[in-house]
GUTITOR-813945 format. One record per residue (C-alpha): chain; residue number from 1; y, z, x negated; residue in one letter. Coordinates in Angstrom, 2 decimals. Example, Ala and Ser with C-alpha at 12.3 -4.5 7.8 and 13.67 -1.06 7.14 Angstrom:
% residues 2
+---+-----+---------+---------+---------+---+
| c |   k |       Y |       Z |       X | r |
+---+-----+---------+---------+---------+---+
| A |   1 |   -4.50 |    7.80 |  -12.30 | A |
| A |   2 |   -1.06 |    7.14 |  -13.67 | S |
+---+-----+---------+---------+---------+---+
//
This chain:
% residues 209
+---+-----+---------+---------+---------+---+
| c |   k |       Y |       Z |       X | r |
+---+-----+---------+---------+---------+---+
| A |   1 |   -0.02 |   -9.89 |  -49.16 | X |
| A |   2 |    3.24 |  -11.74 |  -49.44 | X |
| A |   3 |    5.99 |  -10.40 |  -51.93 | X |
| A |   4 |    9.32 |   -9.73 |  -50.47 | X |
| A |   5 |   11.90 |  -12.12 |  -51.28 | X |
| A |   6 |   14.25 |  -10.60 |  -53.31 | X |
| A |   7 |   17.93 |  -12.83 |  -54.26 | X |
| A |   8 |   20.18 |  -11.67 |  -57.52 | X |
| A |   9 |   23.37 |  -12.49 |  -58.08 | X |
| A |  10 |   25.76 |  -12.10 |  -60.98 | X |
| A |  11 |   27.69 |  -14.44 |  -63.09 | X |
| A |  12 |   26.00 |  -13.48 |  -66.68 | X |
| A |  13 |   22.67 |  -15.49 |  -66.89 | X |
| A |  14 |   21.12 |  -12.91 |  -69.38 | X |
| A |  15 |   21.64 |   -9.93 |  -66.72 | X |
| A |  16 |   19.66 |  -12.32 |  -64.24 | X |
| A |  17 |   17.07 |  -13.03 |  -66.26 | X |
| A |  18 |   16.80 |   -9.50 |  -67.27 | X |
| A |  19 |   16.52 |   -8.53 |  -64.12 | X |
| A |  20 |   13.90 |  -11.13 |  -62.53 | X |
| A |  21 |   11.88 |  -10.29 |  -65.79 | X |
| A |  22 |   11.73 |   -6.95 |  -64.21 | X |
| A |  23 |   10.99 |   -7.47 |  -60.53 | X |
| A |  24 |    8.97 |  -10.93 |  -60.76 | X |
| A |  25 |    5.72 |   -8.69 |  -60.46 | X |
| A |  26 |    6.56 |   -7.16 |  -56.84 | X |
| A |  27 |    8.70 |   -9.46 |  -55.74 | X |
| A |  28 |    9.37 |  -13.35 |  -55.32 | X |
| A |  29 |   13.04 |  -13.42 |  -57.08 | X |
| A |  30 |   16.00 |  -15.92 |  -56.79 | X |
| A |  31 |   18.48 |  -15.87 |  -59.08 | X |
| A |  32 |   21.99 |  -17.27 |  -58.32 | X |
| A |  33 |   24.56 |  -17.34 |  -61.62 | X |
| A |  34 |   27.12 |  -18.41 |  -58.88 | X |
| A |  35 |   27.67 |  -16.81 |  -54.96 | X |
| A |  36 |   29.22 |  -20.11 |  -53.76 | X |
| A |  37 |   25.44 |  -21.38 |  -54.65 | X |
| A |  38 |   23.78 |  -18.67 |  -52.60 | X |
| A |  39 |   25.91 |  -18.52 |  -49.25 | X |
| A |  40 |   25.19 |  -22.52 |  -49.41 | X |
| A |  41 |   21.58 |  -21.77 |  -49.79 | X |
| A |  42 |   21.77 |  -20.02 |  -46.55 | X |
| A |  43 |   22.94 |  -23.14 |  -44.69 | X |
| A |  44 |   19.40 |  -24.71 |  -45.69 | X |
| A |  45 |   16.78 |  -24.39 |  -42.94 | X |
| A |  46 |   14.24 |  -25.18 |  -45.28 | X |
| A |  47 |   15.23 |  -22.31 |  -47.53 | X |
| A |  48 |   13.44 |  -18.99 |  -46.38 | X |
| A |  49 |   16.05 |  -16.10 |  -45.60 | X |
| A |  50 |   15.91 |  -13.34 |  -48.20 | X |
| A |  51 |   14.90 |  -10.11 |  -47.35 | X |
| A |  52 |   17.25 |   -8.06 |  -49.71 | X |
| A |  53 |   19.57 |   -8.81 |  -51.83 | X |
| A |  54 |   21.14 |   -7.63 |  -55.21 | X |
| A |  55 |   24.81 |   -9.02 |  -56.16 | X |
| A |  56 |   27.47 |   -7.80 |  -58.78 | X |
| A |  57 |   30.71 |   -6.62 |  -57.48 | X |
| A |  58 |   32.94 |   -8.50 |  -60.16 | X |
| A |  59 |   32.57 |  -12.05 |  -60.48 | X |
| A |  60 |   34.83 |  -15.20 |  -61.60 | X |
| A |  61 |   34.61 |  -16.96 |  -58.67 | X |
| A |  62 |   34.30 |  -14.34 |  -55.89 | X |
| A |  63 |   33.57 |  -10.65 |  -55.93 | X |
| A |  64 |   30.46 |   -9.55 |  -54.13 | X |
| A |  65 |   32.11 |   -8.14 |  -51.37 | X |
| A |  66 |   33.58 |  -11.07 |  -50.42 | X |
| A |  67 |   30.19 |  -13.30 |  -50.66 | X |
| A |  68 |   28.62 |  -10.45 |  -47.99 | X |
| A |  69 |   31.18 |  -11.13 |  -45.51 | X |
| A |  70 |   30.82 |  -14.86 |  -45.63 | X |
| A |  71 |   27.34 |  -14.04 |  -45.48 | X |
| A |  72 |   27.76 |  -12.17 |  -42.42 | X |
| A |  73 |   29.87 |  -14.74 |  -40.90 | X |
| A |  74 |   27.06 |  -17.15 |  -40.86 | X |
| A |  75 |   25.19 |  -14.38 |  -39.00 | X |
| A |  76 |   22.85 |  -13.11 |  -41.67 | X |
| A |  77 |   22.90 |   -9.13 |  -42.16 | X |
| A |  78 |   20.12 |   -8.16 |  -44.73 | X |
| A |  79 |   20.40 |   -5.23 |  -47.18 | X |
| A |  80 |   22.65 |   -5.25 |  -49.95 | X |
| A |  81 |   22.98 |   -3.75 |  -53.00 | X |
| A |  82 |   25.95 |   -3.60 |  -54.69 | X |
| A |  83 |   26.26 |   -3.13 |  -58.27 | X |
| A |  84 |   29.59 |   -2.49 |  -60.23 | X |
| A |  85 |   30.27 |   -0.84 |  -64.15 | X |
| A |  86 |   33.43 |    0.70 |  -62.38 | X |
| A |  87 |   34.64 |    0.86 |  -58.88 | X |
| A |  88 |   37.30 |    2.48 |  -57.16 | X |
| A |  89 |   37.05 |    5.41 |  -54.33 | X |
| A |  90 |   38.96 |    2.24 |  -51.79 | X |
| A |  91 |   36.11 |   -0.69 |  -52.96 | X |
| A |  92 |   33.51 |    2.29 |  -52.23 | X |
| A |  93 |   35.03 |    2.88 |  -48.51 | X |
| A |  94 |   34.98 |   -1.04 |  -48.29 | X |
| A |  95 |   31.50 |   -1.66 |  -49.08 | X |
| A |  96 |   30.42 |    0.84 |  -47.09 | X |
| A |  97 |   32.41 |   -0.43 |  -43.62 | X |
| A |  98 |   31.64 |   -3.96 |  -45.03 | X |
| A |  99 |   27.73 |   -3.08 |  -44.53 | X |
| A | 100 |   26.41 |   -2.58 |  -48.19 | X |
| A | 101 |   23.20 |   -0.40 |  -48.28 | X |
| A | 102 |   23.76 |    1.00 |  -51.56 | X |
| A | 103 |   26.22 |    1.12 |  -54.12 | X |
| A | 104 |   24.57 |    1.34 |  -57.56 | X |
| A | 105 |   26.34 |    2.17 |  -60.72 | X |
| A | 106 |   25.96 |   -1.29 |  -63.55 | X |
| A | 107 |   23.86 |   -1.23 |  -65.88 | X |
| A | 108 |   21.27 |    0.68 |  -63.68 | X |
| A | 109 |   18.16 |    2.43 |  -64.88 | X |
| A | 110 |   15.05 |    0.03 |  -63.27 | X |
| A | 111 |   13.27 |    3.06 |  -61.95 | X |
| A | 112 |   16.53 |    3.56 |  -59.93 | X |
| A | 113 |   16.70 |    0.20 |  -58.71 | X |
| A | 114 |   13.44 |   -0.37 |  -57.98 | X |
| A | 115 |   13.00 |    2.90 |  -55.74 | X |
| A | 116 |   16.43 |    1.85 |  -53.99 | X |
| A | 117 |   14.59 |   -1.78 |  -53.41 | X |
| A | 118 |   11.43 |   -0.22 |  -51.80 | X |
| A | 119 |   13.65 |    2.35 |  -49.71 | X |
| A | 120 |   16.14 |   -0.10 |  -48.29 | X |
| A | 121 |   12.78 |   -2.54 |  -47.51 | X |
| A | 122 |   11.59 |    0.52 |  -45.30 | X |
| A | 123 |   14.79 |    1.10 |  -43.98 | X |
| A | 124 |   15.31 |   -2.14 |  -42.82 | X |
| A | 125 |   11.93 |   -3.01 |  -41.24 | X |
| A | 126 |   12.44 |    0.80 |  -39.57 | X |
| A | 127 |   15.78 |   -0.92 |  -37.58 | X |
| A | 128 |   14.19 |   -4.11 |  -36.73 | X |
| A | 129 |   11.48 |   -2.00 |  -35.12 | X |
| A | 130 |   14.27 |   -0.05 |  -33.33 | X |
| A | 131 |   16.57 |   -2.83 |  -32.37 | X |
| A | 132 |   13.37 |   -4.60 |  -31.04 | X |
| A | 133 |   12.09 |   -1.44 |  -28.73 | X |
| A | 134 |   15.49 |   -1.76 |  -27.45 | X |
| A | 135 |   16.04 |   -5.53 |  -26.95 | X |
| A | 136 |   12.18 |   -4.47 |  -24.95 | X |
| A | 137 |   13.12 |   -2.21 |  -22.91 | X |
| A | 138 |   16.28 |   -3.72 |  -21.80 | X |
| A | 139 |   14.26 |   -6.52 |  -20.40 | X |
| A | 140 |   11.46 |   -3.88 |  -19.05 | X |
| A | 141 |   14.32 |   -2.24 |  -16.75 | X |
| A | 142 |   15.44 |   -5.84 |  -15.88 | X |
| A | 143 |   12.14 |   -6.62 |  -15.05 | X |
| A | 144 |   11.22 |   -3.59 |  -13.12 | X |
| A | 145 |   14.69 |   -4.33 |  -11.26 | X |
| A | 146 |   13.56 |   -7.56 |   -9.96 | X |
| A | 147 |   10.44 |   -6.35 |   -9.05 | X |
| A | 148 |   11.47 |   -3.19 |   -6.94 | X |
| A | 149 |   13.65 |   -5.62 |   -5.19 | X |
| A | 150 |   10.76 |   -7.90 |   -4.14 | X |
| A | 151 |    8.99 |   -4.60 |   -3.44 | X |
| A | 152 |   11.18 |   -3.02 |   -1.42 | X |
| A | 153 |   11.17 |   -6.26 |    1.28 | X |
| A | 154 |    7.78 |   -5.23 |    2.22 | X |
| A | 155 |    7.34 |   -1.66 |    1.55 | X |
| A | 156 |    9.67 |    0.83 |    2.73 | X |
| A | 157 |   11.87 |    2.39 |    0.53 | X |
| A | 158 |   10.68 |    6.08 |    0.23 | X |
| A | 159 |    7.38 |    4.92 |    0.14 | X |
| A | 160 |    8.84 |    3.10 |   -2.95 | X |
| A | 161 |   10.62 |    5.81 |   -4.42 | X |
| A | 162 |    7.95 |    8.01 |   -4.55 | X |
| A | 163 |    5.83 |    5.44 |   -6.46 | X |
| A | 164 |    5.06 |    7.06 |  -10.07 | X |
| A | 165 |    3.60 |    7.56 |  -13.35 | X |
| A | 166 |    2.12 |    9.40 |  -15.75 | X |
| A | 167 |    5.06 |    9.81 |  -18.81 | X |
| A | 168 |    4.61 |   12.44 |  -21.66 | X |
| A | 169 |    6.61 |   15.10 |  -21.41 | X |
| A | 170 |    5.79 |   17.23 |  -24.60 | X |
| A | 171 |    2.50 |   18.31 |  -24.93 | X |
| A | 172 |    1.51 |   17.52 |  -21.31 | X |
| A | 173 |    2.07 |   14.72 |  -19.05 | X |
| A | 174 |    4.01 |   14.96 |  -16.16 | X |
| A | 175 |    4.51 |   12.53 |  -12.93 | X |
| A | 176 |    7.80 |   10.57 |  -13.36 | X |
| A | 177 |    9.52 |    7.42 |  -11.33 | X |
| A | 178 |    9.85 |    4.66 |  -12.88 | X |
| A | 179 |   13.68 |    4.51 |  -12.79 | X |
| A | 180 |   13.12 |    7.90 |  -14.46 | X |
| A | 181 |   11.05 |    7.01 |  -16.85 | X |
| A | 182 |   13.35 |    3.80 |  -18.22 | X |
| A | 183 |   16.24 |    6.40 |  -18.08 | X |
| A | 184 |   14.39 |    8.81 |  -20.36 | X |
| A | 185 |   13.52 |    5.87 |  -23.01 | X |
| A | 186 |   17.06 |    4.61 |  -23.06 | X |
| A | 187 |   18.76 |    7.91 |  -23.43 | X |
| A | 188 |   16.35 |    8.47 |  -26.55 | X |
| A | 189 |   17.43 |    5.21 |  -28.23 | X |
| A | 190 |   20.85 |    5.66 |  -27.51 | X |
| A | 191 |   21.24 |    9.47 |  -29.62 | X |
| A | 192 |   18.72 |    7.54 |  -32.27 | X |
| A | 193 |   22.05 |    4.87 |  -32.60 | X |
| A | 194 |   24.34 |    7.61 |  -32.07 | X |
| A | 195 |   22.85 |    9.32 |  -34.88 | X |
| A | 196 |   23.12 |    6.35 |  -37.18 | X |
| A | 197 |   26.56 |    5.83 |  -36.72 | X |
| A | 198 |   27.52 |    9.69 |  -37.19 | X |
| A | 199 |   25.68 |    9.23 |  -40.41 | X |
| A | 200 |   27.44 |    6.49 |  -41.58 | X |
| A | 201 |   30.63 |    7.74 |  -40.39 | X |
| A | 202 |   29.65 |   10.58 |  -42.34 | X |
| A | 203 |   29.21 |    8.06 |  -45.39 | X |
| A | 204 |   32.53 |    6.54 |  -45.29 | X |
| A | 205 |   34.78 |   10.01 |  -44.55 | X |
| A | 206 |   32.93 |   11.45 |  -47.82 | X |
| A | 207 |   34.14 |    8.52 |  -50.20 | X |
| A | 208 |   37.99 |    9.15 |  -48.69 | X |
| A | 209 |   40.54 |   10.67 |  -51.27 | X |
+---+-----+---------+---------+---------+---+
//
């Protein structure tokens, strides 16, 4: 089974080394002693994109929050996890809106951190899933669109409207048109997003003075 590919960044070399000492086992890790280094790795087709990754907050050359927005820029939007010794209820608020996962306090216990890791793995492969059922059944209703078009030039249209099928509807199954049946699917993903940003909404008003 292939390891995650996990990316740490922070400017003291002994923290990084600390740190891939502890996740080499699970995970394939990249260390980066300087974020300028990273965000050009991400230019590089031939590097693979990472599928988490772990920066400091304070750094010489750029603070973390800064290197995730340039990340983001150049269109890549993986989990972060943000680690700081102290930071303030305002750099809290901005991670948060900026899109960090988690904010963990520095040093951090490695049962913490790795528990955090696996979670925001999940997490993550959980929205793909979701964004991809979407991205599906937009192009299923644009699909069945064209074809109810071409359908309805040779078969008359409540002939065509009473065309159905079996959707679940609880416990039983029920007879449903198709136009109902898209309906029904999009209105679900749409209070699953809905949901998502209430929570994080919910995130962001908690860390407010």
């Amino acid at each position: 089974m292939k390891k995650p590919f996990l990316v740490v960044i922070d400017d003291e070399e002994d923290i990084l080394e600390n740190y891939r000492g502890l996740l080499v086992d699970d995970f394939t890790v990249q260390p980066f002693q300087d974020p300028e280094l990273f965000l050009k790795s991400l230019e590089d087709p031939q590097v693979p994109s990472p599928d988490l990754v772990i920066t400091d907050l304070k750094m010489p050359s750029m603070d973390g929050l800064e290197m995730i927005r340039r990340a983001q820029k150049l269109g890549h939007y993986f989990p972060f996890i943000l680690l700081s010794g102290f930071l303030s209820k305002n750099s809290a608020i901005e991670a948060v809106e900026t899109g960090v996962y988690r904010i963990l306090e520095k040093p951090t216990e490695f049962g913490v951190l790795s528990a955090t890791i696996d979670q925001l793995l999940i997490e993550h492969d959980v929205k793909q899933v979701r964004d991809q059922i979407r991205k599906l059944t937009s192009q299923l209703r644009e699909l069945y669109t064209s074809v109810r078009l071409a359908v309805t030039q040779y078969i008359p249209p409540d002939i065509a409207e009473r065309m159905v099928v079996d959707a679940p509807n609880g416990s039983v199954k029920k007879k449903m048109g198709f136009d109902d049946l898209m309906s029904q699917l999009e209105a679900k993903l749409d209070t699953l997003l809905a949901s998502e940003k209430t929570l994080n909404e919910m995130r962001v008003n908690k860390m407010r003075p």
